[in-house]
N, C-alpha and C positions, 0 to 999 in steps of 0.2 A: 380838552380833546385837541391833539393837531392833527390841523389837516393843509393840504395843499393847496393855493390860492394862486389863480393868475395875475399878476400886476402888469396891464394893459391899458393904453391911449390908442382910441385913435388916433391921433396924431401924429403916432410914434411904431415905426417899422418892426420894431423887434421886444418882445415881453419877457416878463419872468417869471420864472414860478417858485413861490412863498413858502417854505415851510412854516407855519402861525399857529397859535393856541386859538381856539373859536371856544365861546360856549355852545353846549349841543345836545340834548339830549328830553325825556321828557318830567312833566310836570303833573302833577293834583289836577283835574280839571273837572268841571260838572256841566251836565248837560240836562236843563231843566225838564220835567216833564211836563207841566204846564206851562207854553210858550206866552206870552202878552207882548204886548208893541209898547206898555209901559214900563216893562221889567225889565232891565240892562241885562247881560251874563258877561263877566268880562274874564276874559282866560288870561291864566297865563303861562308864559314861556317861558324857557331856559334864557337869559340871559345876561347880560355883562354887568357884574357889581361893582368891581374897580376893574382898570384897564390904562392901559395906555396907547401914546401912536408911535407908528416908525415909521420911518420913510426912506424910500431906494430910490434910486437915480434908476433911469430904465436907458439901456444901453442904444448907442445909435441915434441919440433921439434930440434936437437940437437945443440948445438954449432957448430959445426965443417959443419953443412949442411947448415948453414945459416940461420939463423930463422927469420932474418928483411924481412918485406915486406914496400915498398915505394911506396907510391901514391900521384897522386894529389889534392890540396884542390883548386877550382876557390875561388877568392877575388871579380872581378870581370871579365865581358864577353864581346865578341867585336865583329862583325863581320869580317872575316879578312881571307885569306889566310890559308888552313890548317899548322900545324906547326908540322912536326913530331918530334923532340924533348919535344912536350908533349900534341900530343893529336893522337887519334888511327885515320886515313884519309883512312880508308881503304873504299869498298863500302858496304861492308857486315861484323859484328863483328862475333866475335866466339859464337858458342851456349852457353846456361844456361849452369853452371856449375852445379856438384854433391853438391857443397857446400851450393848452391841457393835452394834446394830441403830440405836441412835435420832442424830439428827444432837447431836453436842455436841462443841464442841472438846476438842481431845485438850491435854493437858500436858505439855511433852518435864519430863526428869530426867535 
């Protein structure tokens, strides 16, 4: 799937926004009928089976503070086990950023 991604520091006055492949979408899941404290259920996700990283310099923004920002590009998608080494498992993401609102061209990858 692509979708648009803010590439954002703190530290750095000016961002950009990513055109990127994400994996996205859903999966097989079961939802036990009878719960127990000794029975696992473990879902899973759409997520990244190969992939790779790219990296943008973000504009304005000094040597010394960093200016790489690193993301991921999916190759391709899998259903699988969240992997936090690279993908966000959380249940709810962060809001829109400021970056997502202002007019700046986007960057395909």
């Amino acid at each position: 799937v692509n979708e648009t991604i803010s590439a954002e520091k703190e530290e750095c006055p000016e961002c950009l926004l990513i055109q990127t492949s994400i994996c996205s979408g859903s999966c097989p899941t079961k939802d036990p009928v009878f719960k127990s404290a000794l029975s696992t259920v473990q879902q899973h996700v759409c997520t990244y089976k190969d992939l790779r990283f790219a990296t943008v310099t973000l504009p304005d923004c000094s040597p010394r503070r960093g200016p790489h920002f690193t993301f991921p590009l999916a190759l391709s998608c899998e259903c699988s086990l969240c992997r936090m080494e690279s993908s966000d498992c959380t249940i709810q993401g962060v809001g829109p950023s400021d970056c997502m609102s202002g007019e700046l061209a986007i960057q395909n990858y």
